[in-house]
C-alpha positions as CSV (number, residue, x, y, z in Angstrom):
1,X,-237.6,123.8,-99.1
2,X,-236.0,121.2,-96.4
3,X,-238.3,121.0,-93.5
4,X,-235.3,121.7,-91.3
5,X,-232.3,123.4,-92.3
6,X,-229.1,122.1,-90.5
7,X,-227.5,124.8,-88.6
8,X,-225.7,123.7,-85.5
9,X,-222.5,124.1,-83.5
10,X,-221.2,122.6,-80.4
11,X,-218.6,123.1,-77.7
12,X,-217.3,122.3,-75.0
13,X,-214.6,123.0,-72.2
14,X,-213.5,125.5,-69.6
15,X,-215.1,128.8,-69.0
16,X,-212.3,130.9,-69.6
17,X,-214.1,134.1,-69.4
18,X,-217.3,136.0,-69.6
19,X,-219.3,139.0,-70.6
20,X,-222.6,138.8,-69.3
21,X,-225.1,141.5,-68.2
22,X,-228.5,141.2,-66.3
23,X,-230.8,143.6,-67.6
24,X,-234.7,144.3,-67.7
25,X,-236.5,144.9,-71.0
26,X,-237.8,148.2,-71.6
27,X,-241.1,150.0,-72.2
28,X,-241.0,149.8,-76.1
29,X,-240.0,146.0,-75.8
30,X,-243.0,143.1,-76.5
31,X,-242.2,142.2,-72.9
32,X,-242.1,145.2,-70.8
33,X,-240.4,144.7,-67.0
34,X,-239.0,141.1,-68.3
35,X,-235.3,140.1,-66.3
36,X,-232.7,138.7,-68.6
37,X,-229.8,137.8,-69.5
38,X,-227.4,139.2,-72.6
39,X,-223.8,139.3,-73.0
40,X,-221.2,136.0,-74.0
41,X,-219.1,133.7,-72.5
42,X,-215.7,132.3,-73.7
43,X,-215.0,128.7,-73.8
44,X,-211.4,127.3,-73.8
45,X,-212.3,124.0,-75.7
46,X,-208.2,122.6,-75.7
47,X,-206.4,121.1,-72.6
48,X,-203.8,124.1,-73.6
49,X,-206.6,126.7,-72.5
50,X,-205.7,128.6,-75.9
51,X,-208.6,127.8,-78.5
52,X,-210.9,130.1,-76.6
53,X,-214.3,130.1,-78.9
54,X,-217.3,132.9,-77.6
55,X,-220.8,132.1,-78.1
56,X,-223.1,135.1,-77.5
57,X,-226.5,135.5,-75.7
58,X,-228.8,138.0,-76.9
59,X,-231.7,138.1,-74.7
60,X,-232.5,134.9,-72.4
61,X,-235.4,134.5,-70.0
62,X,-236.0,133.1,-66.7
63,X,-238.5,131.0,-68.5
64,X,-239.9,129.8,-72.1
65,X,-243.1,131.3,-73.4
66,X,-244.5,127.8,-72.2
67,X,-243.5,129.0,-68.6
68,X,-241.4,126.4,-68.4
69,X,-238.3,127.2,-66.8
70,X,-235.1,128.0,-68.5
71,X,-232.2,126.3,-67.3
72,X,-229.7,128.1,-69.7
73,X,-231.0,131.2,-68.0
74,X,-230.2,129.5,-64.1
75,X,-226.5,128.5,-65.7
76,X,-226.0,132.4,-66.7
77,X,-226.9,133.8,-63.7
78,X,-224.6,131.2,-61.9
79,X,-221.9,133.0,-63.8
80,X,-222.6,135.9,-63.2
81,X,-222.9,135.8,-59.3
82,X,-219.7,133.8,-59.5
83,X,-221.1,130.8,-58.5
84,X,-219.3,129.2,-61.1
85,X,-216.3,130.5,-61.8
86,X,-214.1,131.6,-64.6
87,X,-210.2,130.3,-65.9
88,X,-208.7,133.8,-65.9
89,X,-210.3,135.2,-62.8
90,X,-210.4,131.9,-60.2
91,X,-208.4,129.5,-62.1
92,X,-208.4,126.0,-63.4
93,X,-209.2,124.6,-60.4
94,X,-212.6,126.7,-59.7
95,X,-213.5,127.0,-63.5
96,X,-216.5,125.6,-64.4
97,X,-217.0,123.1,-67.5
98,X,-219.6,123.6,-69.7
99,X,-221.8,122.0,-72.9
100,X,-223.2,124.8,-75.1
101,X,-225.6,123.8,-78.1
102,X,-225.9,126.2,-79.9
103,X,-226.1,127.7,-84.0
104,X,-224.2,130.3,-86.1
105,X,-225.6,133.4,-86.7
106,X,-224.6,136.7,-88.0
107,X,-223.5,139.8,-85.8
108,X,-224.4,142.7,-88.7
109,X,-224.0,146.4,-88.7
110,X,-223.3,148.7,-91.3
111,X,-220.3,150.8,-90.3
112,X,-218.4,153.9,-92.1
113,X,-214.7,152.7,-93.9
114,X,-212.8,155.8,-95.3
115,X,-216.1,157.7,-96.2
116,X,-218.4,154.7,-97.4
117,X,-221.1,152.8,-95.2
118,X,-220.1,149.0,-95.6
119,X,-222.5,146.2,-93.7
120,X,-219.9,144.2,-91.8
121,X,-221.3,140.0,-91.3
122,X,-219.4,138.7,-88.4
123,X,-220.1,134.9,-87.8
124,X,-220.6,134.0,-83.9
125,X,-222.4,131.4,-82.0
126,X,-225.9,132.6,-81.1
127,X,-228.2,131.6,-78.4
128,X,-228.6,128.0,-77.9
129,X,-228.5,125.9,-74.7
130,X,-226.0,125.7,-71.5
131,X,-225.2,123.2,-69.6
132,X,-222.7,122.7,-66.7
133,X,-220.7,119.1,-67.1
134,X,-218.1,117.3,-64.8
135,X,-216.0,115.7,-67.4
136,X,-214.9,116.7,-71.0
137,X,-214.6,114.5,-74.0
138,X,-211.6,113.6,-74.2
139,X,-211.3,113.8,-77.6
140,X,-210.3,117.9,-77.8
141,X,-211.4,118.1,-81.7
142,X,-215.0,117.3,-80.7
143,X,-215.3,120.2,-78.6
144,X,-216.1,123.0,-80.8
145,X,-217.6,121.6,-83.8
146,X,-220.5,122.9,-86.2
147,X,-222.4,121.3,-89.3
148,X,-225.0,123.4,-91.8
149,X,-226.5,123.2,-95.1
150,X,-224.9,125.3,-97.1
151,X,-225.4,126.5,-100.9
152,X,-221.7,127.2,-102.5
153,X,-221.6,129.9,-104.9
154,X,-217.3,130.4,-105.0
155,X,-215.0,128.6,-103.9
156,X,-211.0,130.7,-104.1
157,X,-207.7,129.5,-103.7
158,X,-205.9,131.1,-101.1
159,X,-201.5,130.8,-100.9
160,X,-200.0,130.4,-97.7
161,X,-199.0,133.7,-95.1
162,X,-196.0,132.1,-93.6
163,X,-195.2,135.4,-92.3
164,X,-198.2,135.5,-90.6
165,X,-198.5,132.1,-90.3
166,X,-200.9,131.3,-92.2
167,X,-201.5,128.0,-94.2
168,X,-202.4,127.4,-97.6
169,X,-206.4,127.3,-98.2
170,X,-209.5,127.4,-100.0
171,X,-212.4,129.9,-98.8
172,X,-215.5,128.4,-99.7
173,X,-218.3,131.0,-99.9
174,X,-222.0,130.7,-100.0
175,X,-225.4,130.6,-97.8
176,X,-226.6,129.2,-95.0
177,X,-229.8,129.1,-93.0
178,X,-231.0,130.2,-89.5
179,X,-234.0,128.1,-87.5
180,X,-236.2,131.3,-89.0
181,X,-235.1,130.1,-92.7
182,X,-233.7,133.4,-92.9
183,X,-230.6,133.6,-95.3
184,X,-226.8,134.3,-94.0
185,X,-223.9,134.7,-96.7
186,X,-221.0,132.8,-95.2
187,X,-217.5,131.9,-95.7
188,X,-216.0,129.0,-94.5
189,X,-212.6,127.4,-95.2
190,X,-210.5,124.2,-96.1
191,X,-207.1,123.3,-95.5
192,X,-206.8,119.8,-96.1
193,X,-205.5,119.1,-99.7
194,X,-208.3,116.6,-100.3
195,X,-210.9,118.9,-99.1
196,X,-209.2,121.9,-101.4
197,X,-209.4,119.6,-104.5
198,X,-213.1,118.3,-103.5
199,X,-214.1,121.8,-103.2
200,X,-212.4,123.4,-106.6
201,X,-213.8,120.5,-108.2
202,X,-217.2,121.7,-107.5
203,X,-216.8,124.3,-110.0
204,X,-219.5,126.2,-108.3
205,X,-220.7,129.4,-108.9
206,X,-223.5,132.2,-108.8
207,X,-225.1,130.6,-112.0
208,X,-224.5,127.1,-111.0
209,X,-224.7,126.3,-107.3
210,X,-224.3,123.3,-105.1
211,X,-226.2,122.6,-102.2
212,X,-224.8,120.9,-99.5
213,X,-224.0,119.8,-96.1
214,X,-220.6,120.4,-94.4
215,X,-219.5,120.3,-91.4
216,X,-215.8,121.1,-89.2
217,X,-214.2,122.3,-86.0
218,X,-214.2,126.2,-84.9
219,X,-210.5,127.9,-84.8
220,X,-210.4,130.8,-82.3
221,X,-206.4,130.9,-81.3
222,X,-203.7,133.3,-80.5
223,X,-200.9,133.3,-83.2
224,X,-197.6,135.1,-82.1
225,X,-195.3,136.8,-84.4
226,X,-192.1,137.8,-83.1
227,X,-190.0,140.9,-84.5
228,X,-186.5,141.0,-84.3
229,X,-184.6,144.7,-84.7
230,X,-180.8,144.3,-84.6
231,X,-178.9,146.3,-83.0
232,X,-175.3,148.0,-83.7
233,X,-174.2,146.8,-80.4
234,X,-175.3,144.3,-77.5
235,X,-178.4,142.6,-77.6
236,X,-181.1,143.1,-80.5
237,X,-184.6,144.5,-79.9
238,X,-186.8,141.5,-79.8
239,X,-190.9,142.4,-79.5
240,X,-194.0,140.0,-79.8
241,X,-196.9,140.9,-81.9
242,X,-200.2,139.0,-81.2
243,X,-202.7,138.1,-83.2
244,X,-206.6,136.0,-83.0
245,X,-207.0,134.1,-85.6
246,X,-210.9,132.8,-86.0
247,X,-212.0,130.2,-89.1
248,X,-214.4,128.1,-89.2
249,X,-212.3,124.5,-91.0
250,X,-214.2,122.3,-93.3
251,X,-213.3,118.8,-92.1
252,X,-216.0,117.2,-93.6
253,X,-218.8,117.1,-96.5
254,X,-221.8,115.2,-97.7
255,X,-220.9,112.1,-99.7
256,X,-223.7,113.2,-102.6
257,X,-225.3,117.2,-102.6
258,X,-228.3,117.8,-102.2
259,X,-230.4,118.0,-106.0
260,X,-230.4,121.3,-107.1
261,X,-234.0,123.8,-107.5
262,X,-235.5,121.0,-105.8
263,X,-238.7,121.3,-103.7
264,X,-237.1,118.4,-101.1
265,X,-234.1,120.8,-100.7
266,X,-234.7,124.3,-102.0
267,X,-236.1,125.7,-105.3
268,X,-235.1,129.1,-107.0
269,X,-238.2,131.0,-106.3
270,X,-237.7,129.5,-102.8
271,X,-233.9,131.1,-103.1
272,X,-235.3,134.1,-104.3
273,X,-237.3,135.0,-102.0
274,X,-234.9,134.5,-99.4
275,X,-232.6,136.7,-100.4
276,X,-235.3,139.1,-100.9
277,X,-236.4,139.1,-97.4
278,X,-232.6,139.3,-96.3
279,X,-232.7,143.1,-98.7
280,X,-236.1,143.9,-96.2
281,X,-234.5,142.8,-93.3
282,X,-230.8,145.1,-94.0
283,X,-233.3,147.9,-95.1
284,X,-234.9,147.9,-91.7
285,X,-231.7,147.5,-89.9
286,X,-229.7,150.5,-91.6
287,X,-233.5,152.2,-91.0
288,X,-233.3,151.7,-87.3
289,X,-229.5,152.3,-87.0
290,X,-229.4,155.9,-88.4
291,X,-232.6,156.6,-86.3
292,X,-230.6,155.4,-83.3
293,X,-227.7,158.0,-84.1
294,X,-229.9,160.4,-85.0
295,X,-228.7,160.5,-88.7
296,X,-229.8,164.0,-90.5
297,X,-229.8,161.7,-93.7
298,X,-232.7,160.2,-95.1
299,X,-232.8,155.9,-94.3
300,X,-232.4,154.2,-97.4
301,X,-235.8,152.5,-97.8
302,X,-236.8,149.7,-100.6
303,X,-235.8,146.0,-101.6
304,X,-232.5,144.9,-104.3
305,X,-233.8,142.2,-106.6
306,X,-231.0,139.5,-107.0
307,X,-229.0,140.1,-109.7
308,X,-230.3,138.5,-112.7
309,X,-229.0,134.8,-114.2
310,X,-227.1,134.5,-110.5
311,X,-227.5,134.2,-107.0
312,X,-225.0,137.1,-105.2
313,X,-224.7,136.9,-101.5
């Protein structure tokens, strides 16, 4: 397998908002009595203060295991004591700009849809480091970027929603790879025509993947749908509906993929066992989620084995 998987995102702009707590780890936690921070912050990476893109803190120290201090956990509590301030609560003026670093990840929980437990796989930006700037780059489609490896296993056409304004494009659906190596099914998309035809033409597949790199910009923005009632008489009923609309837009891809069950890339027993240890890993989640609601059920316990002849993630 690659010696490091590519997995990074980065943005950029005005702190539009935030949702941070201060808390102190508990007595079951490896670090007993330890002050951090948890919670995420909202980043309005346009001029127009309206692609607002979160990035989400799980649980940051005062300082690294080194003991070296943490300067993403100063910048937090800055927020959170207001030094800095935030777009919707002190305005432009007093709002803050920051540089975050940081990688996707995977916000998972199994949850119960019409009588059947589904896992639910929500991509965010996790963790990663903070920094407090005094200028932007002026160049708005920089700002909230990201670039992984990814292996493709289906790529499907998708018509445009022009009543929900949404344009024609391809989802392109696959893996990619924490800093852990641990596996995350994705889905990205492409818009672009070229990048729709590049990405059909891959032909890939659950038999027959292709290992990548890609890269593209983060779309977090408001899209509003007006609704129009007439009326028999005077003026007609008009009413806005409003909608967030998050994708994550291939702009980009590797000239040549990487080779295929290849030991400077990734190999199928490598592949394998990845998406074995994702099966442990849900098994211990859904384990420690019924506990924590006190479930009368049994936890469902045990591995999956990939299906055979594909790889379905």
């Amino acid at each position: 397998m690659k010696k490091t998987m590519i997995n990074q995102t980065h943005i950029e702009g005005v702190l539009y908002e935030h949702a941070l707590e201060a808390k102190v780890s508990g007595d079951t936690s490896k670090n007993p009595g330890t002050p951090f921070i948890t919670g995420t912050i909202s980043i309005a990476t346009d001029d127009a203060m309206t692609n607002i893109v979160p990035v989400h803190f799980t649980y940051v120290t005062a300082t690294f295991g080194s003991g070296k201090p943490n300067d993403t956990y100063t910048t937090l509590s800055n927020i959170i004591n207001g030094t800095f301030g935030t777009y919707m609560k002190d305005g432009a003026d007093k709002a803050v700009k920051l540089r975050v670093d940081s990688a996707l990840g995977l916000n998972e929980f199994y949850t119960d849809r019409n009588g059947k437990e589904e896992l639910v796989s929500a991509k965010r930006n996790e963790g990663g480091f903070v920094h407090k700037v005094d200028a932007l780059d002026e160049d708005e489609k920089v700002r909230n970027t990201f670039k992984a490896d990814m292996i493709i296993t289906c790529v499907t056409h998708i018509d445009a929603d022009d009543e929900k304004k949404l344009p024609e494009k391809c989802v392109v659906k696959g893996a990619i790879f924490n800093f852990r190596k641990d596996l995350m099914p994705i889905e990205f998309s492409a818009t672009n025509p070229n990048a729709m035809r590049y990405f059909e033409g891959l032909e890939a597949s659950q038999k027959n993947p292709v290992f990548t790199c890609v890269w593209g910009r983060q779309i977090s923005e408001t899209v509003v749908k007006e609704i129009r009632t007439e009326s028999a008489f005077g003026e007609d009923e008009v009413r806005e509906v409003k909608n967030t609309r998050r994708d994550f837009v291939i702009t980009g891809a590797a000239k040549e993929p990487y080779v295929w069950d290849d030991e400077g890339s990734i190999t199928v027993a490598e592949l394998n066992e990845a998406i074995q240890k994702r099966e442990i890993d849900l098994a211990a989640m859904k384990k420690r989620q019924d506990e924590y609601r006190a479930s009368k059920a049994a936890p469902k316990a045990g591995t999956a084995a990939p299906a055979a002849g594909g790889f379905n993630f």
